[in-house]
N, C-alpha and C positions, 0 to 999 in steps of 0.2 A: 309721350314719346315711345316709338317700338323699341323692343329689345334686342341691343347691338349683339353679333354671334361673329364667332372668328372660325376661320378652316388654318388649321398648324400643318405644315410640311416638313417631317422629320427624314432626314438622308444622313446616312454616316458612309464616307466612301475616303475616299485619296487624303490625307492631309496637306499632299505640297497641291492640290489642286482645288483650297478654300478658297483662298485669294481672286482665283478665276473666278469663281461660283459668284461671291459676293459682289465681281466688278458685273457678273452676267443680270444677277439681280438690280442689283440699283439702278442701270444703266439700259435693261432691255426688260425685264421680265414689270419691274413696278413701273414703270408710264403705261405697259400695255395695261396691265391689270386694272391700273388709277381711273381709266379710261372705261370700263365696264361695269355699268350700270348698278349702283348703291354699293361700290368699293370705296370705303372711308380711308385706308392707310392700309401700309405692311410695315414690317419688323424682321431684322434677322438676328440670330442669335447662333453663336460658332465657337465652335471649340479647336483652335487651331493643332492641337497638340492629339486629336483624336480624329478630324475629319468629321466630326457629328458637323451638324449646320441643321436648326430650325427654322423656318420662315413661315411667320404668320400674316397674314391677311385680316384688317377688319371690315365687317357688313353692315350697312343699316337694317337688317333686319333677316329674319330665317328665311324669308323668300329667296330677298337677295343671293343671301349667301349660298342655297341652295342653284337656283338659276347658274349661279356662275362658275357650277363645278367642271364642267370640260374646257372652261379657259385656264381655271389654276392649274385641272389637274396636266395640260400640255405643256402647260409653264414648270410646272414641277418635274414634268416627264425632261425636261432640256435640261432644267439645274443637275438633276441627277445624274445625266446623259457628261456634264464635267466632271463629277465630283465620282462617278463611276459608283455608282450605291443608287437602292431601290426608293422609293420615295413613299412614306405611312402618313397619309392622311388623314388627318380626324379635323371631326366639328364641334364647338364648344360655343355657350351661352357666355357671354362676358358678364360678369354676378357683380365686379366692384373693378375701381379704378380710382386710385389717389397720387397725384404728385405733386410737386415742389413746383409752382411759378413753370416755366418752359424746358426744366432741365432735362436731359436726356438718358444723359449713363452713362457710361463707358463697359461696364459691367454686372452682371444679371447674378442673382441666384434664383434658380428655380425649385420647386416645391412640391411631386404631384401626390394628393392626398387620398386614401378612401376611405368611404363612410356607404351604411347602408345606402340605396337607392332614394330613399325617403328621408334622408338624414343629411343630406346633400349643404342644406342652408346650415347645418350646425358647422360643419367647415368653414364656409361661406363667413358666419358669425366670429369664428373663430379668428378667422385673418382679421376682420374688422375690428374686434374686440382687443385683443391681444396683441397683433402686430402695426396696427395702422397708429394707435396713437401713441407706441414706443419709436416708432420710425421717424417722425419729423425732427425730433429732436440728437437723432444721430448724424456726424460728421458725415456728408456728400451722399446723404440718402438723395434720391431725386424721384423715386415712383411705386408704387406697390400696384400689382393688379390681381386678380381671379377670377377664372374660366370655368364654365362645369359642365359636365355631361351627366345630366340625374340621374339619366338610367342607366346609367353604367355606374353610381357612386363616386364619381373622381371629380377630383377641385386640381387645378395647378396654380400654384402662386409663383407670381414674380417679382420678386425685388430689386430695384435697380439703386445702383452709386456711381459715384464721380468717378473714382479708378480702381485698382485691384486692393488696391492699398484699405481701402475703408471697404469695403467687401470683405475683406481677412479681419478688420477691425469690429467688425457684427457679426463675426462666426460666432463667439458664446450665442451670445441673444437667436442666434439662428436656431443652433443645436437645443436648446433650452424650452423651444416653440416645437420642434418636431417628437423630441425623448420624455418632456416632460405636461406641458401642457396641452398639447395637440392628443397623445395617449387619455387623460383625466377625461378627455370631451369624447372618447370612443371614436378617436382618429387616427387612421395606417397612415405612416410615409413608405409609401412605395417606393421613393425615389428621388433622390438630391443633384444638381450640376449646377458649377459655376461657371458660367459662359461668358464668353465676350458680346457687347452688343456692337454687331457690326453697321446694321440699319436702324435707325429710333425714327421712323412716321407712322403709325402704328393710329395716332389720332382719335383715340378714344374720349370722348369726353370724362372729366369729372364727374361722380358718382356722389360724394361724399358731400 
């Protein structure tokens, strides 16, 4: 099976003008997309209290996902054209994907990590090792994923739950993964957000 690759669409613009964005996406921007050749799913992820709003795309495969960069990036150019903010594009190899039965999320924390260029799988490892089989067993987990770009050194981990509530309820174990054992394995946290998930089709398969 080729290896699935995601393009992420980060815009931070208007706060009272998310709502729009996200009726624009689900409603106009993912059937056009669903529609273009080896597009598996999208996801949105929003911060209503900042105006951030991520929307990722996933590919069957690096062609794909390459091939289909002037249809995201028009689509992105219109999200942003509501939401009044610029649109940062990046591509990422999908490295893991775990979740619960069909569940969705209500709520994300994200993770983006670095490691040397060539060190990339020890991240990789790391969520695998450490965070995947402490997560089944926590109250309203429902997904863990990570993204990488080698040669850039960056991993982004996502973790999804039922609602904010148990999200707040796996901050220790969060912080404890970034301060403590993420650092032992010679790993940067660049950067932490807990987002709302506003879209979950994303459709990645099971990795694990």
């Amino acid at each position: 099976m080729a290896q699935m690759h995601a393009r992420s669409t980060t815009i931070t613009g208007d706060p009272r003008s998310v709502e729009e964005a996200v009726a624009h996406v689900r409603d106009d921007a993912m059937p056009t997309l669903e529609r273009v050749d080896g597009c598996v799913g999208l996801s949105m992820l929003v911060d209503r209290g900042t105006g951030r709003c991520i929307v990722t795309t996933s590919w069957r495969d690096e062609a794909a996902m390459r091939a289909s960069e002037a249809h995201v990036r028009a689509s992105a150019e219109r999200t942003a054209a509501i939401l009044g903010g610029r649109p940062e594009l990046e591509q990422w190899e999908i490295a893991a994907m775990h979740r619960v039965d069909e569940a969705q999320g209500s709520w994300s924390r994200v993770t983006w990590l670095r490691t040397a260029p060539d060190a990339v799988g020890r991240a990789v490892d790391a969520v695998r090792l450490s965070l995947m089989p402490k997560l089944d067993d926590l109250p309203g987990f429902c997904s863990v994923s990570a993204m990488v770009r080698r040669a850039d050194g960056l991993t982004v981990a996502a973790v999804s739950y039922d609602s904010r509530e148990q999200l707040d309820r796996a901050a220790e174990g969060a912080r404890e993964f970034r301060e403590e054992f993420a650092p032992s394995m010679g790993i940067e946290t660049v950067a932490t957000a807990e987002l709302e998930v506003a879209i979950a089709h994303l459709r990645v398969p099971e990795t694990l």
